[in-house]
C-alpha positions, 0 to 999 in steps of 0.5 A: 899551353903549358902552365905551372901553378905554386899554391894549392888554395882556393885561388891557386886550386880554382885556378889551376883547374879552370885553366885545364879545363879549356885544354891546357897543361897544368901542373899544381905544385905546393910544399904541403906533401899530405895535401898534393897526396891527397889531391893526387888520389882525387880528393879536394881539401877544400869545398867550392861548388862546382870545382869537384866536377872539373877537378876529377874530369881533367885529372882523368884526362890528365890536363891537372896534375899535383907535385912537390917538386918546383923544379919539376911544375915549371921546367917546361911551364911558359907561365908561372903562377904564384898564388901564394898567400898573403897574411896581414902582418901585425901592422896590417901590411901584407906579408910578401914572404911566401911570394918572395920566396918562391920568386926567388926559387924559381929564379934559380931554376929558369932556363929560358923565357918565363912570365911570372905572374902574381896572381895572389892580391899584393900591394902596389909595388910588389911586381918591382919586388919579385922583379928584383928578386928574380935579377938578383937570382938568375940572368935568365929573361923573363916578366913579372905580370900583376894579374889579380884574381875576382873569384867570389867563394862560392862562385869561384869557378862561375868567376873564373869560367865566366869572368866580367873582366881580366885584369892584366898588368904588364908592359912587356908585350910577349907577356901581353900576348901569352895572357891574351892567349891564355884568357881568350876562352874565357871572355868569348862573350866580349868581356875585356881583358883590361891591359894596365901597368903593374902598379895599377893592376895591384891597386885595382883589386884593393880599390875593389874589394876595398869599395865593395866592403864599403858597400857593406858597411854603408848599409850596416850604418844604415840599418843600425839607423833603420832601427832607431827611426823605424825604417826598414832597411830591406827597403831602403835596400830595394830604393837604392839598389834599382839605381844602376849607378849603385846597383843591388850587390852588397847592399844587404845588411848583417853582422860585417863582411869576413873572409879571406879577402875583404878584411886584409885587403881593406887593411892592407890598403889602409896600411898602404895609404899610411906608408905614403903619408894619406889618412885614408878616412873612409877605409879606417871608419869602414874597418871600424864599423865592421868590428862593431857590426860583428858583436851588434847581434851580441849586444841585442842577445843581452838587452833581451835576456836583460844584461844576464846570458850566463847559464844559456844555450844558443843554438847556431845557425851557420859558421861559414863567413857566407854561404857555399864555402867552408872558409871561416877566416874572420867570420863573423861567427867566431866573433859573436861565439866568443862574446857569448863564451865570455859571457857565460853561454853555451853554444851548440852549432850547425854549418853544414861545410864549416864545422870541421874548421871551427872544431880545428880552431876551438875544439870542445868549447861548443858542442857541434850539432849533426843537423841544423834542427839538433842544434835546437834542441832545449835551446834558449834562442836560435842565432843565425849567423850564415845565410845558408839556402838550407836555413830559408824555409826551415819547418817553423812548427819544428823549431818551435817545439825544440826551442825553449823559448820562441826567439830568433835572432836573425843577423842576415835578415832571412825571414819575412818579418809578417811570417814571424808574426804569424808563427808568433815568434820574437824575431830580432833582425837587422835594421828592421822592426823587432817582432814581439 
């Protein structure tokens, strides 16, 4: 099948080579012209595990292919993905401008049958809006399907590979039939694609992201109260997590979900929720308790160094919001890195994919480490801030020796709480005993 994807990020990227990758044709198209020079010559702009692999593989067997040119990506393409983004706006509603934009772009070019499929996570009600674009521009037919991506950053191409449903909003039934063709190959081993109306596909995605962010503020509440009582969330985390109605998944405790996904969405939900006249309580204590969570490791930083950071040096591990992507939108890192620059401190840092973000966003304002152990050295204490797989074993002996004082702050609860005191450090994580 011949397919056209607008939008060159992570969902439009991933999207786009995975479906190239079971033999169709696919054609990428972005207005970004160094970005589609740069992926025409073979080069990712973006680090996802696994996605270099196919990228290279069906470029040189030329299912994938990269243009400028709209005209061009969906003249013969029978399904047009748009994977566009949707930043919050200042009130915390979506902006729809990229999407409508190019519905109506292409709206002016179609000749015959299109399915149009908006693939970017949209409010309820935006299928009706790219839907009025496109009559008011052509008298061409067509459908406009909601079909809401689930990828994990990190996982992306596992996700989209492997899927554990599809979720696709339609009432028109050859739009139903060429998604089911579509999607065939990826759910062999019986997993649903799900048919719904538009509007229920849209609020699908927000209502899960929504609850997994949720998830992740629930059990942040429940550290932070771990702390004051002496419990430890690690195994309050283990007690619950064995119930199958709850499951283990996001229920480990930090310092607050970022990201691309869940704070937008939780957002625009909420926003979505207050248009219609519902105060959507849940998902407004959620957001706010994940702005707290954020500085909570600031706040144990300052009570240790007794209300007096100016003057010291932090080293940081991970800037990353998780780990196996170089995504740094609200990450927690930037958060906790600019309390400690207004509090005086100095902040050496290491992240072995997202420091070329960072240094776009902040340039010179902290000094970038070459390895995780450079980071440390003359350093006041270690924070931890990403729970990169490199940073679970690190030689304690060595960080010892670089650190000026034996302190950790670990806001991703790494570390086995009796091998900190074996190795006689202070260790200050999340919802657990402190080792002093």
């Amino acid at each position: 099948m011949k397919i056209a994807v607008v939008g060159t990020g992570y969902v439009g990227l991933v999207t786009g080579t995975c479906l190239a990758e079971t033999g169709n044709q696919v054609i990428c198209v972005d207005i970004n012209e160094r970005k589609v020079r740069m992926m025409q010559d073979g080069k990712l702009p973006i680090y996802e595990p696994g996605l270099e692999l196919l990228f290279h593989r069906n470029i040189n067997q030329e299912r994938l292919h990269f243009t400028t040119n709209l005209a061009e990506a969906i003249a013969e393409a029978k399904i047009i993905f748009l994977a566009l983004p949707t930043p919050p706006g200042g009130d915390g509603s979506a902006d729809l401008s990229y999407v409508l934009g190019a519905a109506k772009d292409i709206a002016k070019l179609i000749k015959e049958y299109k399915v149009i499929v908006t693939k970017s996570t949209v409010p309820v009600g935006t299928a009706d809006k790219v839907t009025a674009v496109l009559k008011e521009n052509t008298n061409v037919e067509f459908a406009v399907v909601s079909n809401p991506e689930f990828l994990r950053e990190g996982v992306a191409v596992e996700d989209f590979m492997k899927p554990d449903r599809v979720v696709v909003g339609t009432m028109d039934e050859r739009a139903r039939k060429l998604m089911g063709e579509l999607y065939a190959p990826y759910v062999r081993q019986g997993n649903p694609i799900i048919f719904m109306d538009e509007r229920s596909s849209e609020l699908t995605k927000y209502a899960a992201n929504s609850f997994l962010a949720t998830k992740i503020s629930f059990m942040n509440e429940i550290a932070n109260l771990c702390e004051l009582v002496g419990a430890d969330v690690d195994m309050v985390r283990r007690g619950i997590g064995a119930d199958e109605r709850i499951g283990r998944r996001f229920l480990f405790s930090g310092i607050g979900y970022g990201g691309s996904c869940f704070p937008k969405d939780v957002q625009a939900l909420a926003k979505s929720a207050q248009e219609n006249q519902y105060d959507f309580k849940i998902l407004n204590s959620v957001m706010e308790v994940n702005q707290i969570q954020k500085k909570v490791l600031v706040e144990k930083v300052k009570k240790y160094f007794k209300g007096d950071i100016k003057g010291k040096r932090f080293a940081l591990w991970g800037l990353a919001f998780k780990p196996e992507t170089d995504d740094i939108r609200e990450a927690p890192a930037l958060y906790i890195i600019d309390e400690l620059l207004k509090a005086g401190a100095s902040i050496t840092a290491f992240d072995p994919e997202a420091m070329p973000n960072v240094k776009t966003l902040l340039g010179d304002q902290i000094t970038y480490a070459n390895d995780q152990y450079a980071a440390l050295d003359g350093a006041d204490a270690l924070l931890i801030l990403t729970e990169w797989s490199l940073f679970r074993t690190p030689d304690f002996d060595q960080v010892e020796k670089l650190l000026k004082t034996k302190v950790i702050f670990d806001g991703r609860n790494l570390y086995d709480l009796q091998k900190m005191i074996d190795c006689g450090f202070y260790y200050n994580s999340i919802g657990r005993k402190i080792i002093s």
